[in-house]
N, CA, C and O of each residue as an XYZ file, in Angstrom:
824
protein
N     -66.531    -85.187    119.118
C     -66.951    -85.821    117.858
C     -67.321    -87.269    118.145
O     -66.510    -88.005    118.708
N     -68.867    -87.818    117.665
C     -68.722    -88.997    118.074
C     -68.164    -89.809    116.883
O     -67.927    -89.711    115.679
N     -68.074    -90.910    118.215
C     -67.424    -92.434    116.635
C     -68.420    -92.685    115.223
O     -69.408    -92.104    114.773
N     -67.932    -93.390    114.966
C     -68.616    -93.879    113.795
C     -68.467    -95.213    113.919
O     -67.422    -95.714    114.334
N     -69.872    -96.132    113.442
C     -69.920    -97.764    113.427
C     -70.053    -97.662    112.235
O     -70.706    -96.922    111.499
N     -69.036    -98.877    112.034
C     -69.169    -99.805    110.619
C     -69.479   -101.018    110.866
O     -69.064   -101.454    111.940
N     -70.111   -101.745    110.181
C     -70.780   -103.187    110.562
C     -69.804   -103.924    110.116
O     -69.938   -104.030    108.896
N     -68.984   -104.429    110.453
C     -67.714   -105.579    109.830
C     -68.333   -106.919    110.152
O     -68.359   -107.643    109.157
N     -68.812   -107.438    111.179
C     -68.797   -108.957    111.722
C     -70.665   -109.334    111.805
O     -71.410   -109.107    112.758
N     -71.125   -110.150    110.068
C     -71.612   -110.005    110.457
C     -72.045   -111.350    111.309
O     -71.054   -111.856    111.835
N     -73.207   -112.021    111.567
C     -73.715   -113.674    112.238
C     -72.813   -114.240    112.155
O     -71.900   -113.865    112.892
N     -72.591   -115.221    111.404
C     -72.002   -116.142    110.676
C     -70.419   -115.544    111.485
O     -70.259   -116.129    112.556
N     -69.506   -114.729    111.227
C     -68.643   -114.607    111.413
C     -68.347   -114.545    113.128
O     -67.303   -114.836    113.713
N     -69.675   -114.050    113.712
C     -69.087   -113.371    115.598
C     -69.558   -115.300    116.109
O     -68.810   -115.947    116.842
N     -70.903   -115.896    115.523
C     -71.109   -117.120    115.822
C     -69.576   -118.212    115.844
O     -69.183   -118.991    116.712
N     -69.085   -117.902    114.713
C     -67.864   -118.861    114.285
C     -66.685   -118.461    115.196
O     -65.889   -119.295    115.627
N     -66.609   -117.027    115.490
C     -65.552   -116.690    116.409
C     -65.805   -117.066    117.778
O     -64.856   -117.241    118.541
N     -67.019   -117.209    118.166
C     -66.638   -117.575    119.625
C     -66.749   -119.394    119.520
O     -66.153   -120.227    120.202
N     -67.609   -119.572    118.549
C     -66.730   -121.481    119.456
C     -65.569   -121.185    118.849
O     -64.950   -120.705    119.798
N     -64.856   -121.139    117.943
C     -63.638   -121.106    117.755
C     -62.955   -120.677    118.731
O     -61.816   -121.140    118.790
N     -63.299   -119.829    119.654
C     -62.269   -119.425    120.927
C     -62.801   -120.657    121.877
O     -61.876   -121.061    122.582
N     -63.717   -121.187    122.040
C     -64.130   -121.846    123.429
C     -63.284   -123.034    122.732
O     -62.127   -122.954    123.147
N     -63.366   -123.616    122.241
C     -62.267   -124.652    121.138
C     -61.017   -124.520    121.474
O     -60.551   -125.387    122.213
N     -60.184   -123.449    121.042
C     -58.983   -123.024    121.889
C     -58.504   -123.204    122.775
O     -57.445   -123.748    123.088
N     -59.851   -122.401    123.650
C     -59.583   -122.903    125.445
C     -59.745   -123.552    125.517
O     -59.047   -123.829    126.492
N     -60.449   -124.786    125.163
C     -60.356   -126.062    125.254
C     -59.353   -126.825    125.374
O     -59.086   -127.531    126.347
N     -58.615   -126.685    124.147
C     -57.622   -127.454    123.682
C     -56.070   -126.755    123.872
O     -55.201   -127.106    123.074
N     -55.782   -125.903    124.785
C     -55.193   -125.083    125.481
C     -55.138   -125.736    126.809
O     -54.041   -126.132    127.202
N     -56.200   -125.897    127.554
C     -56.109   -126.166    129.154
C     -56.103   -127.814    129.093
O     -55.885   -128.340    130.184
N     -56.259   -128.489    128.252
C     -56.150   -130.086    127.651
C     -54.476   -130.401    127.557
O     -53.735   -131.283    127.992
N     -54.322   -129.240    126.786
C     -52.923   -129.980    126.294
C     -52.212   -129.778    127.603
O     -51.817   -130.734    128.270
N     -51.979   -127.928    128.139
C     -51.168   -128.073    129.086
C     -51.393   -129.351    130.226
O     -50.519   -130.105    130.654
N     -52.642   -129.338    130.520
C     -53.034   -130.624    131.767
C     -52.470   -131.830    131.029
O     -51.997   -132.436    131.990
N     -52.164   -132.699    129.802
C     -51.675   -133.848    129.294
C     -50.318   -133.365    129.381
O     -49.732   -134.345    129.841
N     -49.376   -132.367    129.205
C     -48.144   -131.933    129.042
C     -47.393   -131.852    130.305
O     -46.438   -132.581    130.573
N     -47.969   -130.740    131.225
C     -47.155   -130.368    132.425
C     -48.043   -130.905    133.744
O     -47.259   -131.197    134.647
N     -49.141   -131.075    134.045
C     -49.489   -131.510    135.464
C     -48.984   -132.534    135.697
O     -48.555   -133.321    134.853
N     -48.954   -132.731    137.458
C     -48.400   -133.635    137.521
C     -49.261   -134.825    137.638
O     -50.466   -134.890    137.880
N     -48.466   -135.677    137.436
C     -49.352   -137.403    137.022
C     -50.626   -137.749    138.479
O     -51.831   -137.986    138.559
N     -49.591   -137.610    139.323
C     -50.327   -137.621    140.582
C     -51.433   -136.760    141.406
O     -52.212   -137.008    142.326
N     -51.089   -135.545    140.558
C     -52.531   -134.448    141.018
C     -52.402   -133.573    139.529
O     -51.625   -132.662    139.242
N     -53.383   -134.165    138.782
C     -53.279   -133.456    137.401
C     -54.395   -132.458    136.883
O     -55.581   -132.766    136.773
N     -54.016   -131.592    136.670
C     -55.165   -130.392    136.634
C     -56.437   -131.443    136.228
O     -57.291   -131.745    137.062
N     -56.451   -131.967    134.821
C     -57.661   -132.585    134.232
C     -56.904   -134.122    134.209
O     -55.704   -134.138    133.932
N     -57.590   -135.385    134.494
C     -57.261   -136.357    134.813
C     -56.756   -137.048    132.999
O     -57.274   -136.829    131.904
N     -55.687   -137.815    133.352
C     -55.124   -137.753    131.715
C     -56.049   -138.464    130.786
O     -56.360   -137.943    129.715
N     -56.369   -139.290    131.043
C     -57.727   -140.059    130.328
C     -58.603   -139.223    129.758
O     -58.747   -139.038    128.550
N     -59.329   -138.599    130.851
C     -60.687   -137.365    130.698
C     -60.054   -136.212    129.283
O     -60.649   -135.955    128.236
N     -58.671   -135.695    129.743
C     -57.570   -134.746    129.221
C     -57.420   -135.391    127.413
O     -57.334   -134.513    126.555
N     -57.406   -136.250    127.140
C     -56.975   -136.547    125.786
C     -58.508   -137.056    125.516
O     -58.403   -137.140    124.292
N     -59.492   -137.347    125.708
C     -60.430   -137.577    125.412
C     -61.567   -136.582    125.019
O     -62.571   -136.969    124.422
N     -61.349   -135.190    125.408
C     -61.788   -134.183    125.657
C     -60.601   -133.115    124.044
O     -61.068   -132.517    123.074
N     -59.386   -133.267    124.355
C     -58.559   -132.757    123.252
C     -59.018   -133.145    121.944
O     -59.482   -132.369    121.109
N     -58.875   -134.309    121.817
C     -59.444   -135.258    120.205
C     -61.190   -134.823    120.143
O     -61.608   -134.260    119.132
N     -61.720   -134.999    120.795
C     -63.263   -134.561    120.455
C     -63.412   -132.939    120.088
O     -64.320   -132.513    119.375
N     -62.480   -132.184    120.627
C     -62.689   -130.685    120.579
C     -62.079   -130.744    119.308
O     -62.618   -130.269    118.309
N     -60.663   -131.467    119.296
C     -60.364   -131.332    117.966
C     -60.532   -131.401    116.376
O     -59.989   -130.775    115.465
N     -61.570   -132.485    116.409
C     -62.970   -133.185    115.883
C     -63.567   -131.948    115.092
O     -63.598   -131.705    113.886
N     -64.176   -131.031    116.547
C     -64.980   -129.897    116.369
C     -64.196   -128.891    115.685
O     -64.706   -128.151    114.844
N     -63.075   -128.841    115.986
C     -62.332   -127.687    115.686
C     -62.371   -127.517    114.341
O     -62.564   -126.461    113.739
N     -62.128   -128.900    113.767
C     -61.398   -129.308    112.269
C     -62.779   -129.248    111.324
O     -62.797   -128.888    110.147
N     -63.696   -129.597    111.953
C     -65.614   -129.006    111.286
C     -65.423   -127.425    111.545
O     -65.616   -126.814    110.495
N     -65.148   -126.700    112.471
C     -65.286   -125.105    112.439
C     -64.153   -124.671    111.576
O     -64.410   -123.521    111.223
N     -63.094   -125.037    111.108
C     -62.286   -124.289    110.513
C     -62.546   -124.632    108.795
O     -62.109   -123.943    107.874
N     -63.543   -126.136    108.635
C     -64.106   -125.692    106.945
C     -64.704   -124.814    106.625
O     -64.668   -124.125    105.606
N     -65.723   -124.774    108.116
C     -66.843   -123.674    107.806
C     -66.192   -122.599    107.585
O     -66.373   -122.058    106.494
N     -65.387   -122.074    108.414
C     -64.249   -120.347    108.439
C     -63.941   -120.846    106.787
O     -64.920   -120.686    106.059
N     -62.864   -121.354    106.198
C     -63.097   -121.736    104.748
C     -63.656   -121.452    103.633
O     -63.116   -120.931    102.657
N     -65.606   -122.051    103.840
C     -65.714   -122.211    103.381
C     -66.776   -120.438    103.301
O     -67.097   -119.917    102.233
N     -67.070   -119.927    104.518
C     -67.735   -118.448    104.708
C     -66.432   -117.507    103.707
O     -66.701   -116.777    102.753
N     -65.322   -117.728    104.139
C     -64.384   -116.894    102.748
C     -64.253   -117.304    101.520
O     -63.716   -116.551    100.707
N     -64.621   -118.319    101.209
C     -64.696   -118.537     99.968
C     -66.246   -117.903     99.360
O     -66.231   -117.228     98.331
N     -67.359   -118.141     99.975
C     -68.350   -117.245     99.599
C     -68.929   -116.381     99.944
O     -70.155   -116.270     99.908
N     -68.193   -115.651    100.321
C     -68.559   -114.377    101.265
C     -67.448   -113.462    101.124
O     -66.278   -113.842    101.107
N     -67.837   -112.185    101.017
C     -66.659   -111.430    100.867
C     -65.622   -111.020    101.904
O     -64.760   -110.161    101.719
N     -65.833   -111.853    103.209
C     -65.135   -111.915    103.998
C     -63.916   -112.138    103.257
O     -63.192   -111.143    103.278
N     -63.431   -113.154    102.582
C     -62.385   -113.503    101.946
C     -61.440   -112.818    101.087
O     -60.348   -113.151    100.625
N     -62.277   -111.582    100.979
C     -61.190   -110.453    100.613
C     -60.061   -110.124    101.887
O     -59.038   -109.566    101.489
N     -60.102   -110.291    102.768
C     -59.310   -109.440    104.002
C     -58.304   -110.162    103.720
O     -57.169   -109.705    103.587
N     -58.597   -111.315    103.603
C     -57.295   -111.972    103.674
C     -55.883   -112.212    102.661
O     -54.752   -112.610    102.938
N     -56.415   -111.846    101.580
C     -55.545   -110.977    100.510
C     -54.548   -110.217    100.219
O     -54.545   -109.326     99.370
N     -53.582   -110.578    100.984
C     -52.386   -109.475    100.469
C     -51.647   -108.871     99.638
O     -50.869   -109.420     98.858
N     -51.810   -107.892     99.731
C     -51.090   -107.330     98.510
C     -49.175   -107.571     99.012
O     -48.958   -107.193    100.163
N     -48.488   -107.878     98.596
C     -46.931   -107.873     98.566
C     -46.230   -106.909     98.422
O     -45.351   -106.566     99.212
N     -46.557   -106.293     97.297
C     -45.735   -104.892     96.643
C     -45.613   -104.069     98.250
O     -46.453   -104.204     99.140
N     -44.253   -103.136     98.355
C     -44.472   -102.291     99.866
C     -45.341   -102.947    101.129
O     -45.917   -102.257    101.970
N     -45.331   -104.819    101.104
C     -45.499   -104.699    102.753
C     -45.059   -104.520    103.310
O     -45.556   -103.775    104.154
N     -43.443   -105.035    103.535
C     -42.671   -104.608    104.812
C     -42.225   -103.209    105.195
O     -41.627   -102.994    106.249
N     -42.623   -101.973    104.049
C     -43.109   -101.102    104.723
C     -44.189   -100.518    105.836
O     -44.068    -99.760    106.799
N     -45.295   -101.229    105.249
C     -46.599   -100.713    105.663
C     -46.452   -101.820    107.287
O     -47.047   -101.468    108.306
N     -45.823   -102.765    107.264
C     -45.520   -103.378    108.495
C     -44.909   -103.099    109.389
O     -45.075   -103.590    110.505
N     -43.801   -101.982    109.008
C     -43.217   -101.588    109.794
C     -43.755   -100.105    110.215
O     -43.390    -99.537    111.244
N     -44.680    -99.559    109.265
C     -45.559    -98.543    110.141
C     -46.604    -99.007    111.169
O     -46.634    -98.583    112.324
N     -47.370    -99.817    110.714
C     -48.137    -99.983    111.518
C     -47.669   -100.682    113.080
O     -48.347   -100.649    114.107
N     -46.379   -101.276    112.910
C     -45.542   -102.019    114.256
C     -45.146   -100.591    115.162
O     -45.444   -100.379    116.337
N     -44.461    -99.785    114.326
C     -44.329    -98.486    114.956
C     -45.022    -97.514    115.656
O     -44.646    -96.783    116.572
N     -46.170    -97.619    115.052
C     -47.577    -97.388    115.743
C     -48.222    -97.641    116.527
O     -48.819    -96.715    117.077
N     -48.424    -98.916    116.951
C     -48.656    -99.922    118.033
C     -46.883    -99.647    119.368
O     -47.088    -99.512    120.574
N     -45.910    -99.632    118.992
C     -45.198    -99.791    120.101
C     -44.890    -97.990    120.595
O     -44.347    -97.708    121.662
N     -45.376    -96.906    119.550
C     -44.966    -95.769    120.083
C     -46.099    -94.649    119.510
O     -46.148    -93.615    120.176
N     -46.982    -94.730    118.393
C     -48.018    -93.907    118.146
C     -48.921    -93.844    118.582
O     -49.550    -92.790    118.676
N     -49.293    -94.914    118.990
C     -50.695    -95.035    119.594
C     -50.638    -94.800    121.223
O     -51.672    -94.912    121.882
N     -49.417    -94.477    121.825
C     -49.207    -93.943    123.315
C     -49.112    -92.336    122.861
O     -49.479    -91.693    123.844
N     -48.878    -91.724    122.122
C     -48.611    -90.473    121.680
C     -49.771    -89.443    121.157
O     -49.660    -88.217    121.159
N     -51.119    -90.325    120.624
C     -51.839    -89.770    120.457
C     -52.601    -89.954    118.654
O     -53.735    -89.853    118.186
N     -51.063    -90.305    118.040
C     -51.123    -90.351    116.735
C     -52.482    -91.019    116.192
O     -53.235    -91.757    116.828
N     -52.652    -90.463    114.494
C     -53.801    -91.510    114.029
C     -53.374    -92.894    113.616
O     -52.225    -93.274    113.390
N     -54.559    -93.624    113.554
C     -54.150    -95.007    113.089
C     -53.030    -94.967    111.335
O     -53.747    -94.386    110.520
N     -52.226    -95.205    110.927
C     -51.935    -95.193    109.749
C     -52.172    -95.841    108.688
O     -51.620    -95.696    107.598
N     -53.521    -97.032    109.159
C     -54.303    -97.764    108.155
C     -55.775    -97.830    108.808
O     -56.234    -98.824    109.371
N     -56.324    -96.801    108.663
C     -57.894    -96.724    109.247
C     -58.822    -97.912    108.554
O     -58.984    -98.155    107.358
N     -59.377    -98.570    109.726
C     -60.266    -99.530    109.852
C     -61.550    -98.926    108.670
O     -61.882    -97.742    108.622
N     -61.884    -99.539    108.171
C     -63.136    -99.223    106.630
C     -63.837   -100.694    106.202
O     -63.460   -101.866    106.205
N     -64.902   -100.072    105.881
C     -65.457   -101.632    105.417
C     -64.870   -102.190    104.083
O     -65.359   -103.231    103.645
N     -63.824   -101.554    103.382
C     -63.506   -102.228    102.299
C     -62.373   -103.248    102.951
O     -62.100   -104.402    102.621
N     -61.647   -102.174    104.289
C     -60.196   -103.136    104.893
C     -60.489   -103.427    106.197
O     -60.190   -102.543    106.999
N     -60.928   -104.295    106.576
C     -61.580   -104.639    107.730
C     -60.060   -104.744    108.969
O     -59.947   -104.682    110.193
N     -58.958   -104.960    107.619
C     -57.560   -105.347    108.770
C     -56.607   -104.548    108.334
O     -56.482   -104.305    107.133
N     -55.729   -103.984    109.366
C     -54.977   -103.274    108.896
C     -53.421   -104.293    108.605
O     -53.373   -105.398    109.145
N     -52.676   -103.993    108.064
C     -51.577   -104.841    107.592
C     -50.991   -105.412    108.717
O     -51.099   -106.604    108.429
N     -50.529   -105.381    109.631
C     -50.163   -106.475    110.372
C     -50.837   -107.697    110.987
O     -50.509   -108.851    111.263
N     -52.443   -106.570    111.121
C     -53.408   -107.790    111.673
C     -53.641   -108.936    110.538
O     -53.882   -110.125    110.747
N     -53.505   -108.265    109.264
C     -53.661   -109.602    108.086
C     -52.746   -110.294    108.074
O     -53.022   -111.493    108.050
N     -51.328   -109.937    108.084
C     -50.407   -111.065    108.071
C     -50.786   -111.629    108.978
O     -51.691   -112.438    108.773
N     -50.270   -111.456    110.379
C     -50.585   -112.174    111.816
C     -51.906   -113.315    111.080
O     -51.785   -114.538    110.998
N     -52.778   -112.729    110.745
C     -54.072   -113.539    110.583
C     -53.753   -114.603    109.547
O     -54.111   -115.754    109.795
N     -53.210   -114.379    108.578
C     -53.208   -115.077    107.264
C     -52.142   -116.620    107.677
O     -52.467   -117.788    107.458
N     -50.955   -116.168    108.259
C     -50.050   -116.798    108.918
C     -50.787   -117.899    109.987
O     -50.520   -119.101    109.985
N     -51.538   -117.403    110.687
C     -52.379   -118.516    111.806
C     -53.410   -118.980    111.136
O     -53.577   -120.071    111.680
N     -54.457   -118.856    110.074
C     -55.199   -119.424    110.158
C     -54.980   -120.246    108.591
O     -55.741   -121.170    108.303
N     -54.281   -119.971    107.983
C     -54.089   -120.156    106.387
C     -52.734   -121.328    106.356
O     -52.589   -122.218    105.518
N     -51.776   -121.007    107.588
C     -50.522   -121.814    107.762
C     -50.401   -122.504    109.152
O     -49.719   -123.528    109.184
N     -50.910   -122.120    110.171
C     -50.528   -122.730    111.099
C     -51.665   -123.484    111.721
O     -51.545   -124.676    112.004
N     -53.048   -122.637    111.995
C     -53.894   -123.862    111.823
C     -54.484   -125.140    110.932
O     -55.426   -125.886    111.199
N     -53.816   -125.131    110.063
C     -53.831   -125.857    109.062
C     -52.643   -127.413    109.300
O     -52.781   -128.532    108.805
N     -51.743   -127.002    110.052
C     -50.557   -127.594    110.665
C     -50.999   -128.424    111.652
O     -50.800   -129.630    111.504
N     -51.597   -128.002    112.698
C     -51.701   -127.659    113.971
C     -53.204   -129.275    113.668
O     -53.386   -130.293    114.336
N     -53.856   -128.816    112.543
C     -55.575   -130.463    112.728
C     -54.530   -131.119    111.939
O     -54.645   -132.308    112.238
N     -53.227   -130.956    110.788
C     -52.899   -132.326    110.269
C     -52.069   -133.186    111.453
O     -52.110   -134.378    111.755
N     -51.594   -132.487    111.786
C     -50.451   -133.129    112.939
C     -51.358   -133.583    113.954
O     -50.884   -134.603    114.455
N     -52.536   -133.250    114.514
C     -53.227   -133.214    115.443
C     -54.043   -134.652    115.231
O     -54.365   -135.387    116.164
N     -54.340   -134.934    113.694
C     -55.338   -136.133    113.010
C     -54.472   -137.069    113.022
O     -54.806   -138.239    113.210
N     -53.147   -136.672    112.810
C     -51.615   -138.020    112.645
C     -51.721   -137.965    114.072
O     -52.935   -137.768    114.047
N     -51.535   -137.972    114.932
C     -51.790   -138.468    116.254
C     -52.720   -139.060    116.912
O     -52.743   -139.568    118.033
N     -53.666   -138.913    115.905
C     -54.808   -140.136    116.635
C     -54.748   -141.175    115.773
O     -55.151   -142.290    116.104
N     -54.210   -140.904    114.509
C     -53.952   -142.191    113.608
C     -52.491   -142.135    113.639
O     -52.013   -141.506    112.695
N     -51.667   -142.618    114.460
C     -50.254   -142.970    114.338
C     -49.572   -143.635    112.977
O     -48.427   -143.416    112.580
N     -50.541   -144.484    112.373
C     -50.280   -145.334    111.884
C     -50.062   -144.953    110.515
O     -49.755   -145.853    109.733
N     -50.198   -143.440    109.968
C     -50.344   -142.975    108.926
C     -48.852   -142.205    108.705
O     -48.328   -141.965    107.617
N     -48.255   -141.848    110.214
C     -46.798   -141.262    110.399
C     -46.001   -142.270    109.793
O     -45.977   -143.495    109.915
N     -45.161   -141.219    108.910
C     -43.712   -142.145    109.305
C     -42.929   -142.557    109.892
O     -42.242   -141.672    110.402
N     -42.517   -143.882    110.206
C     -41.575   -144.540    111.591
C     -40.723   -143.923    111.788
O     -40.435   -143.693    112.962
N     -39.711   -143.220    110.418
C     -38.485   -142.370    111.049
C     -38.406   -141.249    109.302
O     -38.682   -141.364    108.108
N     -37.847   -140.255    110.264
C     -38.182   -139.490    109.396
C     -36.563   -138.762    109.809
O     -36.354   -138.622    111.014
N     -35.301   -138.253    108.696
C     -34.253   -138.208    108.844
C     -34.198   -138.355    109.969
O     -34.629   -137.539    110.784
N     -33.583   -139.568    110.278
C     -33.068   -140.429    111.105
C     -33.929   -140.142    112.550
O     -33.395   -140.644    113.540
N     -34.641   -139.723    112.686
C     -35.612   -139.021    113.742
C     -36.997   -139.922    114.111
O     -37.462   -140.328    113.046
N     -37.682   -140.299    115.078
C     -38.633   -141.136    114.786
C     -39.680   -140.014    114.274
O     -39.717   -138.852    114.679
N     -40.699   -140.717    113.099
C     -41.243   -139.626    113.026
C     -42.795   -139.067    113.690
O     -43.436   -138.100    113.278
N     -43.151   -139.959    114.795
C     -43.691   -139.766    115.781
C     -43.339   -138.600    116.528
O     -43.923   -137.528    116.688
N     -42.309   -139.029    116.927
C     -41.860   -137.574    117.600
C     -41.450   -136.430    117.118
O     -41.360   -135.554    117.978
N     -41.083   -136.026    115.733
C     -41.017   -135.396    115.609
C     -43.156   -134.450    115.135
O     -43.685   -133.373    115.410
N     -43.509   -135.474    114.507
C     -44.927   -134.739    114.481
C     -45.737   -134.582    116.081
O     -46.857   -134.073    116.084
N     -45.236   -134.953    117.149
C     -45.593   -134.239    118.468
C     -44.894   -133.081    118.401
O     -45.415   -131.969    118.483
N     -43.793   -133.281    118.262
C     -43.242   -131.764    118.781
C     -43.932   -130.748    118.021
O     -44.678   -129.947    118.583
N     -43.621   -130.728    116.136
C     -44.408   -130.019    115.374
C     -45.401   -129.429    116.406
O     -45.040   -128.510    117.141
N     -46.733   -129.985    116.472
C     -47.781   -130.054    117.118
C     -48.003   -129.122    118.600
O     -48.794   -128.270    119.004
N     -47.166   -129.624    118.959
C     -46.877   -128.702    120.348
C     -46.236   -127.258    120.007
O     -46.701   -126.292    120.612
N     -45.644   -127.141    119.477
C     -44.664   -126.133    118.861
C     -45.989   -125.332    118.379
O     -46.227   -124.235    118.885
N     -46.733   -125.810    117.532
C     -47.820   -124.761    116.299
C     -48.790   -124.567    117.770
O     -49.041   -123.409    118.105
N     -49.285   -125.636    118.567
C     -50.182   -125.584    119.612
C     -49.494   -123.821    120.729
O     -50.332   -123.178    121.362
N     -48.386   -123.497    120.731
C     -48.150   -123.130    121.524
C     -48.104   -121.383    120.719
O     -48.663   -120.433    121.267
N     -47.599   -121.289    119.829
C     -47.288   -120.135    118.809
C     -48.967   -120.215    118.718
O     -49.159   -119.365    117.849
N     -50.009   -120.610    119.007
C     -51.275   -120.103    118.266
C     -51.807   -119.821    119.712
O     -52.576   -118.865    119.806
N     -51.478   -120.582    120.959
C     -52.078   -119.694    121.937
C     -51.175   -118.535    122.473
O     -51.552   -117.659    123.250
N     -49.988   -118.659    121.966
C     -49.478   -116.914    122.459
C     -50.169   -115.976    121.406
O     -50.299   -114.855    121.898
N     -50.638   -116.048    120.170
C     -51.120   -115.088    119.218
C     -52.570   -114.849    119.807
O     -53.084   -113.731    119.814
N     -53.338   -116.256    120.420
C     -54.574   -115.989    121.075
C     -54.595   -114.962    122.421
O     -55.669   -114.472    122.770
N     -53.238   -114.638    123.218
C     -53.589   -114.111    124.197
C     -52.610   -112.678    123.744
O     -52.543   -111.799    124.603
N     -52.024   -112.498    122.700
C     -52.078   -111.192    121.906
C     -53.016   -110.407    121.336
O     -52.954   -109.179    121.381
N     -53.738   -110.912    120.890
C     -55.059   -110.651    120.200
C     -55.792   -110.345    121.414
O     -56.198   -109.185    121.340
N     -56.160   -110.956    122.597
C     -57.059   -110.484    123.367
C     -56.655   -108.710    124.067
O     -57.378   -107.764    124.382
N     -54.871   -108.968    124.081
C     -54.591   -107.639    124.571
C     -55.141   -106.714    123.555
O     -56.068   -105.912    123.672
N     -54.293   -107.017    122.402
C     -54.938   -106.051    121.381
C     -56.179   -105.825    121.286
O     -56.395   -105.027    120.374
N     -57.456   -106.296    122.016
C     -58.619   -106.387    121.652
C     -58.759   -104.829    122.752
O     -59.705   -104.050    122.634
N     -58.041   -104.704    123.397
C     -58.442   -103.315    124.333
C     -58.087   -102.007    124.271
O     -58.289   -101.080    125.055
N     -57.146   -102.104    122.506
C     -56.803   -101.199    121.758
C     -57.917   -100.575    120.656
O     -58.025   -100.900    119.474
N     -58.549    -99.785    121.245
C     -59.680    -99.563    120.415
C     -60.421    -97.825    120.797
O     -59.795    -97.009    121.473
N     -61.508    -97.600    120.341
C     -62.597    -96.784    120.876
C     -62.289    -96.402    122.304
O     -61.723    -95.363    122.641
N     -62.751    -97.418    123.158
C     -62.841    -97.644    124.608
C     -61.811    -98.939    124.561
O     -61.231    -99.435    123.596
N     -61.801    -99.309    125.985
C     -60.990   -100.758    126.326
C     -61.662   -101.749    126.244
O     -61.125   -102.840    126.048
N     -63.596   -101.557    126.432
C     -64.105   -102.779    125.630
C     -64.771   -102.443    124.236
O     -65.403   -103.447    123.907
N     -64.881   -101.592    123.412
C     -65.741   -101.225    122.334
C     -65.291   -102.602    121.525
O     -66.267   -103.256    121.156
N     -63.845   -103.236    121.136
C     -63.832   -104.049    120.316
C     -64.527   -105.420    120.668
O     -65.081   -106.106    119.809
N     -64.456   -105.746    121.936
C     -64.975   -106.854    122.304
C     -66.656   -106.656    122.197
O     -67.307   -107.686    122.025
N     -67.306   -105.498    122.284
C     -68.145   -105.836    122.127
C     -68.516   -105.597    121.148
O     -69.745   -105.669    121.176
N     -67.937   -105.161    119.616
C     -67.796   -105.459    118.204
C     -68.275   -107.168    117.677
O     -68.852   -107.619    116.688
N     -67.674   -107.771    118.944
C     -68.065   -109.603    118.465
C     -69.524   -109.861    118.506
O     -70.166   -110.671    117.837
N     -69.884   -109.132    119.297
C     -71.516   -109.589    120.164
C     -72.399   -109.036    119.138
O     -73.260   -109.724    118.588
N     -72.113   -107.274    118.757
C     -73.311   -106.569    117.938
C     -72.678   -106.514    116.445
O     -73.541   -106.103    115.669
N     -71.586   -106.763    115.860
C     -71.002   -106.862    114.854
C     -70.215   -104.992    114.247
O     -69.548   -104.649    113.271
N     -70.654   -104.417    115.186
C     -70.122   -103.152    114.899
C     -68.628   -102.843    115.324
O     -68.187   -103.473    116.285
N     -67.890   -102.012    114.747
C     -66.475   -101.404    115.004
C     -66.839    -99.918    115.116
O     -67.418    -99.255    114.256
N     -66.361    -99.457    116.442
C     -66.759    -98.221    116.672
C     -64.710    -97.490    116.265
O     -63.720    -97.641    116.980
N     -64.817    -96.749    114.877
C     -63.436    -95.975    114.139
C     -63.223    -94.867    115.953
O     -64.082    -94.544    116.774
N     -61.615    -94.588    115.920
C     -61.607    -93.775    116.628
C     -61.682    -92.403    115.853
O     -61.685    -91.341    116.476
């Protein structure tokens, strides 16, 4: 039986997804090189390294109105919608599915459709990173190039440091979800059909 394509992604959305990933990696191989290399042989030289972070970040914080502002007029912005009533059911099927149905043979238990482009975990996961944590991730990110807008101490804490850590903390929870998502990206049709879903905008259903 062959697959079936549904057109989910269309311009606008596969365009926005990949700088949004090259952005990432950007600001991924920036931070670790400002964080952990060493001073004396540093992956990216620290100067070059924070100069390169803040400009991507710049970009980032222009690509994530646009993501914004494409769900606000576009019906993309339905996906992101949750219904509440029976999620942590439907979360815990679809988790169950992923760690033991989908080695077994089973069907998906929320089939991919153009009305639900996501099945319930991928929306939370999604709604959570891009609605709460990237949202975290450019304010804390903008208070660090303007220090001066932080508070000096914040319960009894300077509050410098505590909006680095924030920062690092959301920086780090959004690239482990980025290199989840890529695994998950080989859960599909074939091991590349989803990836190449970004390029032609199609989802090939199993």
């Amino acid at each position: 039986m062959s697959a079936e394509k549904l057109y989910l992604y269309p311009v606008w959305i596969r365009l926005w997804h990949l700088v949004n990933a090259l952005f990432c990696l950007s600001l991924i191989m920036t931070g670790i090189s400002m964080q952990f290399s060493n001073p004396l042989v540093p992956m990216i030289r620290f100067d070059i390294a924070v100069s390169i972070h803040n400009i991507t970040g710049i970009l980032l914080s222009i690509n994530y109105i646009g993501f914004l502002l494409g769900n606000l007029f576009t019906g993309n912005g339905r996906n992101y919608k949750m219904a509440f009533p029976g999620l942590s059911t439907r979360l815990k099927s679809q988790f169950h599915y992923y760690i033991k149905g989908i080695f077994t043979g089973d069907l998906p238990p929320f089939p991919i459709s153009i009305e639900k482009k996501f099945n319930p975990l991928q929306q939370f996961s999604y709604v959570v990173i891009m609605y709460v944590s990237v949202p975290v991730l450019l304010v804390t990110g903008w208070s660090l190039m303007y220090p001066e807008v932080i508070p000096t101490r914040f319960l009894s804490t300077s509050g410098l440091h505590l909006t680095d850590l924030l920062h690092i903390l959301i920086g780090f929870i959004i690239s482990l979800f980025m290199f989840v998502h890529i695994y998950f990206c080989t859960i599909g049709k074939t091991t590349v059909s989803n990836f190449m879903s970004i390029i032609n905008g199609y989802h090939e259903t199993h």
